[in-house]
C-alpha positions as CSV (number, residue, x, y, z in Angstrom):
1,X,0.0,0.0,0.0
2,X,1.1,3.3,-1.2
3,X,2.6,5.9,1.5
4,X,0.3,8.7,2.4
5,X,0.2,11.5,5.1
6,X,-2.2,10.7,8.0
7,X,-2.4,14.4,9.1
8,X,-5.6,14.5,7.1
9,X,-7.1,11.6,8.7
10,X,-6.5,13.0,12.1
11,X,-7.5,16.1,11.8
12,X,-10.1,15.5,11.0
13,X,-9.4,13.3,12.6
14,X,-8.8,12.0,13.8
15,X,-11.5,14.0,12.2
16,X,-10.5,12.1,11.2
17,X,-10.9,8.7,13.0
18,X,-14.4,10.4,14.3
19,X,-17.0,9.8,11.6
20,X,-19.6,7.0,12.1
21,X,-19.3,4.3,8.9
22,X,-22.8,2.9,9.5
23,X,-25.9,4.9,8.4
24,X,-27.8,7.3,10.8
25,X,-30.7,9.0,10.8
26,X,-30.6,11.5,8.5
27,X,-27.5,10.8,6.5
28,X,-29.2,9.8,3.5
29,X,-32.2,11.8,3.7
30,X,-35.8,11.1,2.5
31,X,-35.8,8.3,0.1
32,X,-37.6,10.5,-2.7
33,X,-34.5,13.0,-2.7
34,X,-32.1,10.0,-2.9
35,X,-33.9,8.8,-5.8
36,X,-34.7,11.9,-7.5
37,X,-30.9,12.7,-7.4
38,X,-29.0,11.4,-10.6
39,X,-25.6,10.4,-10.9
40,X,-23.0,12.9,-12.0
41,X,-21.3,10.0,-13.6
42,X,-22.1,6.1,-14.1
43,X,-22.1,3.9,-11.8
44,X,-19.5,1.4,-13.4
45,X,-17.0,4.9,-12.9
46,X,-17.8,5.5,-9.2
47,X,-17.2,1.5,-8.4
48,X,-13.7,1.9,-10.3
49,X,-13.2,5.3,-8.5
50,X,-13.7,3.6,-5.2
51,X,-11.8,0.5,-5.4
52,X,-8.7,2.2,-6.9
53,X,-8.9,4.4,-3.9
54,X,-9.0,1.7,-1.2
55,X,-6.7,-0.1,-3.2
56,X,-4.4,3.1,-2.2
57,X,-5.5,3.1,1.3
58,X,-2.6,1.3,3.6
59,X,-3.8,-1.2,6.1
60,X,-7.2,-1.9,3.6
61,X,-6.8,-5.8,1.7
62,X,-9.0,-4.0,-1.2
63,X,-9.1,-7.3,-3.0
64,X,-11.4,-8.5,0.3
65,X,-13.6,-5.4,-0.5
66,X,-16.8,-5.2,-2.7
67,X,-18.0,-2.2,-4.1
68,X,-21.7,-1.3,-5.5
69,X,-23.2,1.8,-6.4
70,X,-26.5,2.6,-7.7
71,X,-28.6,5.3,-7.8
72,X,-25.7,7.2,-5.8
73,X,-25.6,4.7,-3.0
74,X,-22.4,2.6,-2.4
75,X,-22.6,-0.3,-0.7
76,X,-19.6,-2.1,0.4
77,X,-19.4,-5.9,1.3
78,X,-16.8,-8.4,2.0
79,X,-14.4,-8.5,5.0
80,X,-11.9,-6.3,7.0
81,X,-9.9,-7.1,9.6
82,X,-10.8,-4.4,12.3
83,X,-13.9,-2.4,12.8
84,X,-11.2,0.9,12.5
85,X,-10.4,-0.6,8.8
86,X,-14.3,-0.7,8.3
87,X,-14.6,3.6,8.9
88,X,-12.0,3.9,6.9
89,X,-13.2,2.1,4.0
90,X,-16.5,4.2,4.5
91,X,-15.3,7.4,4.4
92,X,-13.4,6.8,1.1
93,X,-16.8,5.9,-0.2
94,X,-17.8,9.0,1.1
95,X,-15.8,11.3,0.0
96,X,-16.1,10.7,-3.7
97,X,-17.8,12.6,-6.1
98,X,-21.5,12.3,-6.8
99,X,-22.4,9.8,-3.6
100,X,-25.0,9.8,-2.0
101,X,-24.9,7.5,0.5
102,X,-22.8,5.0,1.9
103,X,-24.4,1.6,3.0
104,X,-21.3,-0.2,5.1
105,X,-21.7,-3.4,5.5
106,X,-18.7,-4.9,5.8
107,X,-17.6,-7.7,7.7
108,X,-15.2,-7.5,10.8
109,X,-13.4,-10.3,11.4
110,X,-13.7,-11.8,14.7
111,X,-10.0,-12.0,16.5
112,X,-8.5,-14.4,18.9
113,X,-9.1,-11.9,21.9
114,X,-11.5,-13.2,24.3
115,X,-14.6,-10.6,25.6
116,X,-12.8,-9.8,29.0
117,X,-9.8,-8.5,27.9
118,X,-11.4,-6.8,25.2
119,X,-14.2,-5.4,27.8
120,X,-10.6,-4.6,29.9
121,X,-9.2,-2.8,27.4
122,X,-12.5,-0.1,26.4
123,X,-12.8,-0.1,30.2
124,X,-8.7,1.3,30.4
125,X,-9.6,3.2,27.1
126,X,-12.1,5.3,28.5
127,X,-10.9,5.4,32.5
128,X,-7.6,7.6,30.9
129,X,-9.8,9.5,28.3
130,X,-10.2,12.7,30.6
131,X,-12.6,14.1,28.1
132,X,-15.2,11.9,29.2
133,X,-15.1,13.0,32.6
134,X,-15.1,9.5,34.2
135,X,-18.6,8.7,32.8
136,X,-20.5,6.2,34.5
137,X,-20.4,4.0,31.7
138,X,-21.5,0.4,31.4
139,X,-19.6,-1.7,28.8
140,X,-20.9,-5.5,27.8
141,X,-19.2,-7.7,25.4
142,X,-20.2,-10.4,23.5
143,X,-18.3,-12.1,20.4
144,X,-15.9,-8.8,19.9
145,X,-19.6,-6.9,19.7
146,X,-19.6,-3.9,22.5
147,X,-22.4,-2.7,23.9
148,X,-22.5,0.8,26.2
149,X,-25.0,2.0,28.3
150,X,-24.8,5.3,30.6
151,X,-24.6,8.8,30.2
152,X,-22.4,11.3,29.0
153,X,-22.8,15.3,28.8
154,X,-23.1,15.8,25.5
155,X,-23.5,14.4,22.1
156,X,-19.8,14.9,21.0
157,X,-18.8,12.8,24.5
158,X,-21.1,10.0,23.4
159,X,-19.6,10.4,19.9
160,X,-16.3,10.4,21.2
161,X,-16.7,7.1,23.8
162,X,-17.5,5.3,20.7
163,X,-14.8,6.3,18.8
164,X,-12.4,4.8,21.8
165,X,-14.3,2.1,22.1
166,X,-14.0,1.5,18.2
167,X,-9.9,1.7,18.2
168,X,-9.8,-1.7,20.8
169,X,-8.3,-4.7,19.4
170,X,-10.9,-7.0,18.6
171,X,-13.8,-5.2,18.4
172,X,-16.6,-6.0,15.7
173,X,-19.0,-3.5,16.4
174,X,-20.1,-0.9,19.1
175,X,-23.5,-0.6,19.8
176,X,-23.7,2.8,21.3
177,X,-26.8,2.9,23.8
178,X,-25.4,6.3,25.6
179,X,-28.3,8.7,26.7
180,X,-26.8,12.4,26.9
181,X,-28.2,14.4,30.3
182,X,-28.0,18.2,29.8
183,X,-26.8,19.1,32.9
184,X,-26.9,23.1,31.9
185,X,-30.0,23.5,29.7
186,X,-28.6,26.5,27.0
187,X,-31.6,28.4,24.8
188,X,-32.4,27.3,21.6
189,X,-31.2,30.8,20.5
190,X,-27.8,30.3,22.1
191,X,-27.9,26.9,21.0
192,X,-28.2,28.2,16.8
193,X,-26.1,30.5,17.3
194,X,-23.2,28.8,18.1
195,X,-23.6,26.4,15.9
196,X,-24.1,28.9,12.6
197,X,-21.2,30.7,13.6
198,X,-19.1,27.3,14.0
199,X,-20.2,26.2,10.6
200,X,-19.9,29.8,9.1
201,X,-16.2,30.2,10.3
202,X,-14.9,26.7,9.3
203,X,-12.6,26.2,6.5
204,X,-14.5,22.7,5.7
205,X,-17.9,24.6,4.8
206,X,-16.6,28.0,3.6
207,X,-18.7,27.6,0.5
208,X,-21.6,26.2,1.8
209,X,-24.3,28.3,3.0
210,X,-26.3,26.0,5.7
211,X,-29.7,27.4,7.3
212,X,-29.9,26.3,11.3
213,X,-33.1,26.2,13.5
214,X,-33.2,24.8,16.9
215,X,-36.6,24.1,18.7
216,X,-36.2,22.1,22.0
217,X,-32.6,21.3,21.7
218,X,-33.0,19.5,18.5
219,X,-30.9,21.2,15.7
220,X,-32.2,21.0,11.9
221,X,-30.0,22.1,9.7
222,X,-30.8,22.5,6.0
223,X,-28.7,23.4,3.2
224,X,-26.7,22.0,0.2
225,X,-22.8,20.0,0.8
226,X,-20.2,18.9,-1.6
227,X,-19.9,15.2,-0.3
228,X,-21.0,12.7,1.8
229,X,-18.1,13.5,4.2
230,X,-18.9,16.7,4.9
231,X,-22.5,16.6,5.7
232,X,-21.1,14.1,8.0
233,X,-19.0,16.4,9.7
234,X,-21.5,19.0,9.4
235,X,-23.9,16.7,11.8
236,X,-20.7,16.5,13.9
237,X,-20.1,20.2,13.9
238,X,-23.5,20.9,15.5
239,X,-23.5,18.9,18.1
240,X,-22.0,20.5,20.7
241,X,-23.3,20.8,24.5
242,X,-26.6,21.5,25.1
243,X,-27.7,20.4,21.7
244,X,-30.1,16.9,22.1
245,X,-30.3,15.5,18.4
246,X,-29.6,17.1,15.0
247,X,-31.3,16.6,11.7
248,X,-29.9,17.0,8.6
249,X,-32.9,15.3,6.0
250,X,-33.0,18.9,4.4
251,X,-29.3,19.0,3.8
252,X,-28.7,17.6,0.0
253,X,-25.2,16.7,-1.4
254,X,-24.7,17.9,-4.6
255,X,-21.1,19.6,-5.4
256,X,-22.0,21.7,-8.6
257,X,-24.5,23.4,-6.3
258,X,-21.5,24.9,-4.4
259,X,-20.6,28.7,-5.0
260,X,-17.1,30.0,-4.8
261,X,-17.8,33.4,-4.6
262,X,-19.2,32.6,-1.6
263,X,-15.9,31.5,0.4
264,X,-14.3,34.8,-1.2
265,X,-16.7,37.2,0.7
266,X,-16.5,35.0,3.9
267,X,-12.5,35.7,3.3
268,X,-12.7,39.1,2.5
269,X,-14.7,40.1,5.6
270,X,-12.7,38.1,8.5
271,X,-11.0,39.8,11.3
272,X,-8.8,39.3,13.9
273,X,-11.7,39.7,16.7
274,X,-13.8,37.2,14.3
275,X,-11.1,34.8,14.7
276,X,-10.6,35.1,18.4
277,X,-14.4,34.7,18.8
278,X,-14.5,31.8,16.9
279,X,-11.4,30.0,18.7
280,X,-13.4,30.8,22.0
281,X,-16.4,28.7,20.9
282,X,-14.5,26.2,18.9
283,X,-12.6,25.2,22.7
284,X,-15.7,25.8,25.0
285,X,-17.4,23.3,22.7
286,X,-14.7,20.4,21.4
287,X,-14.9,17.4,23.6
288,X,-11.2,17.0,24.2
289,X,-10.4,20.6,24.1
290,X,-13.1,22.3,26.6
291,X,-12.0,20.9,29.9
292,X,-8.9,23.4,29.4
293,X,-10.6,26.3,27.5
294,X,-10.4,29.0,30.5
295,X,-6.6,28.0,30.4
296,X,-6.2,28.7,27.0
297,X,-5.5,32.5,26.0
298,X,-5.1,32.9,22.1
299,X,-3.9,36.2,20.5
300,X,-4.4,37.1,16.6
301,X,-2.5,39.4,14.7
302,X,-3.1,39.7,11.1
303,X,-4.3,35.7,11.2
304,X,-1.8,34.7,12.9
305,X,-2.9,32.5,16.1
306,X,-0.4,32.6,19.1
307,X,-1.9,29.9,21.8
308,X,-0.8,30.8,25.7
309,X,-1.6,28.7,28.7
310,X,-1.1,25.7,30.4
311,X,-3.4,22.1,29.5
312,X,-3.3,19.0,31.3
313,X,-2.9,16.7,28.1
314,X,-0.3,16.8,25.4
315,X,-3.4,15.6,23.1
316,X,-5.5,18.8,24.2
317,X,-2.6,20.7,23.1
318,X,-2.5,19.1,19.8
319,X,-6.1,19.5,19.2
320,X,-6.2,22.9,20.0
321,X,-3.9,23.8,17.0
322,X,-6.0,21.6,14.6
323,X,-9.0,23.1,15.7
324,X,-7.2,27.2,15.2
325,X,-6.0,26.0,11.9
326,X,-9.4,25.2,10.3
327,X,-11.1,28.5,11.6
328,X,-11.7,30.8,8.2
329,X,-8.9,33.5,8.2
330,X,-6.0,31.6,9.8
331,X,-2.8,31.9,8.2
332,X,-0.2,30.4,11.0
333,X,0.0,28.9,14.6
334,X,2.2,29.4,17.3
335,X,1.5,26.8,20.1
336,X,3.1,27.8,23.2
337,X,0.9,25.8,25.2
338,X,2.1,24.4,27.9
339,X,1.9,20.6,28.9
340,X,1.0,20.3,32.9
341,X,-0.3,17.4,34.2
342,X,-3.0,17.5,37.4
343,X,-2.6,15.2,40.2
344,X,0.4,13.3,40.8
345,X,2.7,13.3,37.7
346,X,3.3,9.4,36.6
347,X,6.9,8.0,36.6
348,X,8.8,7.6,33.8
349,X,8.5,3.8,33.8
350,X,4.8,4.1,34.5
351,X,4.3,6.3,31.3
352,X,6.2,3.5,29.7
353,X,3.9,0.8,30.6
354,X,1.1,2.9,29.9
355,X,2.1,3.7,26.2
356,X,3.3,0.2,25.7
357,X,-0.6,-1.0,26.7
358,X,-2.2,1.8,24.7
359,X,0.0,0.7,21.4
360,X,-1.1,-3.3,22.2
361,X,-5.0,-2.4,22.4
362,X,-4.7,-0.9,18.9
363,X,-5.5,-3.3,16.1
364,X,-3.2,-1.6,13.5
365,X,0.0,-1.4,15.5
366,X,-0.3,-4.6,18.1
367,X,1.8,-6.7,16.3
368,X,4.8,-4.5,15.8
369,X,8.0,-3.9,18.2
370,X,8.6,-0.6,19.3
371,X,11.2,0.4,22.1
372,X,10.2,3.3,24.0
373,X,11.8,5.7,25.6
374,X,11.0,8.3,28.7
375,X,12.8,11.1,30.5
376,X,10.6,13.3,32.3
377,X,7.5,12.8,30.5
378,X,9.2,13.0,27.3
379,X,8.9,10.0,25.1
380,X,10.6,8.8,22.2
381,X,9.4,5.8,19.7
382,X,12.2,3.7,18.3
383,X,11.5,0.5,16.3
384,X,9.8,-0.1,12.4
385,X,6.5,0.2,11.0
386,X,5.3,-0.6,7.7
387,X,3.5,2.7,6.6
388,X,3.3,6.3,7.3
389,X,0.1,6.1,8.5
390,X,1.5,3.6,11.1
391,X,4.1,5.8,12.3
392,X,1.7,8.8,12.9
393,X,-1.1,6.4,14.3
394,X,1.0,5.6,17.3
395,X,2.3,8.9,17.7
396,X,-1.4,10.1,17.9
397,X,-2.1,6.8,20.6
398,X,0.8,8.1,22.6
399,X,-0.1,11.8,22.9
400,X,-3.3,10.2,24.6
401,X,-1.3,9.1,27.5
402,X,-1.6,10.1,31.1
403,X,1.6,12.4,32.1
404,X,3.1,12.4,28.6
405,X,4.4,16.0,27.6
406,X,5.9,15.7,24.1
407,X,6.1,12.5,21.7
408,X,9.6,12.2,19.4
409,X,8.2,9.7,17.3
410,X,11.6,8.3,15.6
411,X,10.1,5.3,14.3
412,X,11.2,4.5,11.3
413,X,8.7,3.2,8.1
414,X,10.2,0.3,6.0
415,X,11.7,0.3,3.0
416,X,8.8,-1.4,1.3
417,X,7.7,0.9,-1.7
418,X,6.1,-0.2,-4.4
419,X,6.8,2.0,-7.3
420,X,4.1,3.2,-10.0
421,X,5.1,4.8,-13.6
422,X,4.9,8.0,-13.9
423,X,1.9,7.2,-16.1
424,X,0.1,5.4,-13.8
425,X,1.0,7.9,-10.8
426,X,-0.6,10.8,-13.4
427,X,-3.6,8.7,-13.8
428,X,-4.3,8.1,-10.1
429,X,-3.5,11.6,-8.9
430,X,-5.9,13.3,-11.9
431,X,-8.6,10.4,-10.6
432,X,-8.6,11.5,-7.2
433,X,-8.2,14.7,-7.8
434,X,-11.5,14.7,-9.9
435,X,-13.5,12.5,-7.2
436,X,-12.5,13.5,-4.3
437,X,-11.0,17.2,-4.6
438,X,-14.0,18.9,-6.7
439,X,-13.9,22.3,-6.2
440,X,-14.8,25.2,-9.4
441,X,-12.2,27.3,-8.1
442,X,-9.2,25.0,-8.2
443,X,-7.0,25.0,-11.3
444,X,-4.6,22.3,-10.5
445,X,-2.1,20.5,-13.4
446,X,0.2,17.3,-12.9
447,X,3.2,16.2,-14.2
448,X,5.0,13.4,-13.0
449,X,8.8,13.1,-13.2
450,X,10.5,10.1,-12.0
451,X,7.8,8.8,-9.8
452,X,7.7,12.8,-8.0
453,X,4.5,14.8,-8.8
454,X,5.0,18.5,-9.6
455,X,1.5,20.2,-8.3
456,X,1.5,23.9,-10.5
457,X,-2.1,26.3,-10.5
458,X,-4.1,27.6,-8.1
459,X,-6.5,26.7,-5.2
460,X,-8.2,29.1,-2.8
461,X,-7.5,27.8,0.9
462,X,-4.2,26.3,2.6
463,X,-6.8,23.0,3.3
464,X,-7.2,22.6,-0.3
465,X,-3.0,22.8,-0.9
466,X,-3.3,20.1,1.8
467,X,-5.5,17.7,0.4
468,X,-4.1,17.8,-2.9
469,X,-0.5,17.0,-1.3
470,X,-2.3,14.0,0.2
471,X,-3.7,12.7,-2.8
472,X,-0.4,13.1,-4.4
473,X,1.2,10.8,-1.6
474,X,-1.9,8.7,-2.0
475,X,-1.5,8.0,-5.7
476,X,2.2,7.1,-4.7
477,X,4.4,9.8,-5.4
478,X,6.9,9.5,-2.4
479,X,8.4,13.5,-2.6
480,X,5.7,15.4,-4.2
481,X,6.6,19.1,-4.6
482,X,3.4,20.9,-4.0
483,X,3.9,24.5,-6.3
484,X,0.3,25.4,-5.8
485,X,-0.4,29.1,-5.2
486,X,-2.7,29.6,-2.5
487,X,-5.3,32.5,-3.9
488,X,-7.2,33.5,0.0
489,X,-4.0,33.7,2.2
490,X,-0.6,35.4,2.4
491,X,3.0,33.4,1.8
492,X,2.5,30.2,4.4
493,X,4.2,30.5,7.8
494,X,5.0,26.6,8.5
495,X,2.3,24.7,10.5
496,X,2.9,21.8,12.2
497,X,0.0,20.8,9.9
498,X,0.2,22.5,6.4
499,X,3.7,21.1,6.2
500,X,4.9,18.5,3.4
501,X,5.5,14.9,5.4
């Protein structure tokens, strides 16, 4: 499988890592919109799309995969081996072109592990996952099938216990039974908005224009979006505390209905103040993030972000920068945050331990060898992985850890490329570039020179640069050189994020 840059995947991650691969209310809208809405292309091309695409996707056996589409619905059959490999083959599906809907029903195959040490592990997983709050949550296992009961805060902590409970070794499904208890009621007012200005200010619906009423804490939004994907993380997006369901039937997904012009105006008008009352509400709201928001005091200077203050996780620190780098306006970040754990620091060798169990429960890095290192809450990851992905996968895993105040991930990915022509890397790229990168605006050419893709043209936002170098690693160009002018923001200041891996 081809090398490709997991930034993406987190961030959204991680976004990421966070949308649900099974179909909810809503997703697909009424039936008579599903079928009234033709496809933008035959089917036969979206299956070929698709399947070239997981066939790109490291850790997926695409061969295992079926792939259907009618009427804009994909279903995939067949078999994975992890319920984490299941999302990930959705949202490929999801983010292509023309789609609909995606119908996942694959297969996750059942592992060795028995039910009580995979109960043990979601247990572990959501004890250190200080977002949650130590929820009073009952977990029940049955043939690598988990079933929670309890309550949580909020629809993003119920959305978030799953997604812990999804990354356990050995899990086949997670039958989320959470009830969320609104412990401070907030207007329906309040409640829209907060979430209009969220969607309004975000760099992943800057050319959407999405109408939001809330009556009795249930938000209905209506609207049109580009994808699949991104009326999934539209959902996501509204539900923050307070909020008790969101409806999206009214919410259509049809790309060509997007407008351009509309991103330029939402550009043209942002300030500094805009952005600083947008990061407010982004960390009072994110799950991981809002524990720490009074501690967090971000400046802006002509879009440039400087984070101040002192969090308790080195994963809250992380996520704060994600979350300031996809507010509409940003042009840099400077995290200065400062990594303090509450309560009584762990030792070295317990950090260790911990890490070392947090890497086991995962079922894409359980079966390699790392050596890991720790001096005063610093680690350091030492040993080979087969993929890019992997490397930043366990980084990610070890951010999560109690007491751990940096990560120097110096694993090492092995030397196992498998080379395309420069044909074949020029087909892929303009593929997914078409698929999954439609945008008017962009005006993006390839050339491929030695298996390295040269990216020349023009795209509006610094996410779009960042997808396409993505897609360029995808279609297996190892050193793309990314040449795209960015039209909406000023020379690029070096993110952690928007940085060539």
């Amino acid at each position: 499988m081809n090398h490709r840059n997991f930034a993406t995947v987190a961030a959204a991650a991680l976004m990421t890592l966070v949308s649900l691969s099974f179909l909810r209310p809503g997703l697909l809208g009424p039936q008579a919109a599903l079928a009234a809405e033709q496809d933008k292309f035959e089917s036969e091309e979206l299956e070929a799309a698709i399947k070239a695409d997981l066939d790109d996707t490291e850790s997926l056996n695409a061969s295992r995969i079926s792939v259907e589409v009618e009427n804009g619905l994909v279903t995939l059959g067949g078999n994975v081996s992890s319920l984490m490999d299941k999302r990930r083959a959705g949202q490929i599906a999801k983010r292509t072109r023309s789609i609909q809907g995606v119908l996942n029903q694959l297969y996750v195959d059942r592992s060795d592990r028995s039910d009580d040490a995979i109960r043990e592990d979601v247990l572990m997983r959501l004890r250190v996952n200080d977002s949650l709050d130590r929820p009073e949550i009952v977990v029940n296992v049955e043939n690598g099938s988990v079933a929670m009961t309890g309550k949580v805060d909020s629809l993003a902590e119920k959305r978030l216990a799953e997604t812990a409970a999804a990354g356990v070794r050995g899990v086949t499904e997670v039958q989320n039974q959470l009830t969320v208890g609104l412990t401070k009621p907030r207007s329906d007012e309040e409640l829209r908005e907060e979430i209009q200005a969220l969607i309004v200010n975000s760099v992943y619906f800057d050319d959407v224009e999405i109408r939001v009423q809330v009556d009795d804490a249930i938000a209905t939004l209506s609207g049109t979006v580009g994808s699949v994907v991104q009326k999934a993380n539209l959902i996501e997006t509204a539900e923050i505390w307070g909020v008790k369901g969101v409806v999206a039937d009214d919410v259509s997904v049809d790309p060509d209905q997007l407008d351009p012009t509309r991103r330029a105006d939402r550009y043209a008008i942002v300030s500094d103040q805009s952005i600083r009352q947008t990061l407010d509400r982004l960390f009072a709201n994110d799950p991981i993030v809002f524990p720490f928001a009074d501690s967090i005091s971000p400046t802006v200077e002509d879009g440039v972000v400087t984070l101040d203050g002192t969090v308790g996780r080195l994963r809250v620190k992380n996520k704060a920068e994600r979350l300031a780098m996809d507010v509409v306006g940003v042009t840099r970040i400077v995290n200065e945050l400062q990594v303090r754990y509450e309560g009584e620091l762990p030792s070295d060798a317990e950090i260790i331990r911990l890490s070392q169990q947090a890497i086991s429960r995962s079922p894409n890095l359980d079966r390699r060898d790392f050596r890991i290192h720790c001096q005063a809450a610093h680690v350091s990851l030492y040993g080979l992985v087969e993929s890019e992905f992997e490397k930043q996968l366990a980084e990610y895993v070890v951010d999560g850890v109690p007491g751990v105040v940096h990560v120097n991930n110096a694993l090492a990915v092995e030397n196992d490329w498998k080379p395309k022509s420069d044909d074949q890397i020029r087909e892929d790229l303009e593929r997914k570039l078409k698929f999954a990168l439609f945008d008017a605006s962009n005006q993006i050419q390839v050339e491929v020179s030695d298996g390295v893709a040269i990216l020349t043209g023009e795209v509006d936002t610094w996410r779009q640069w960042q997808a396409a170098m993505d897609l360029a690693i995808e279609a297996g160009s190892r050193h793309p050189h990314n040449l795209l002018n960015v039209r909406m923001h000023p020379p690029h200041g070096g993110s952690r994020i928007y940085v060539p891996r």
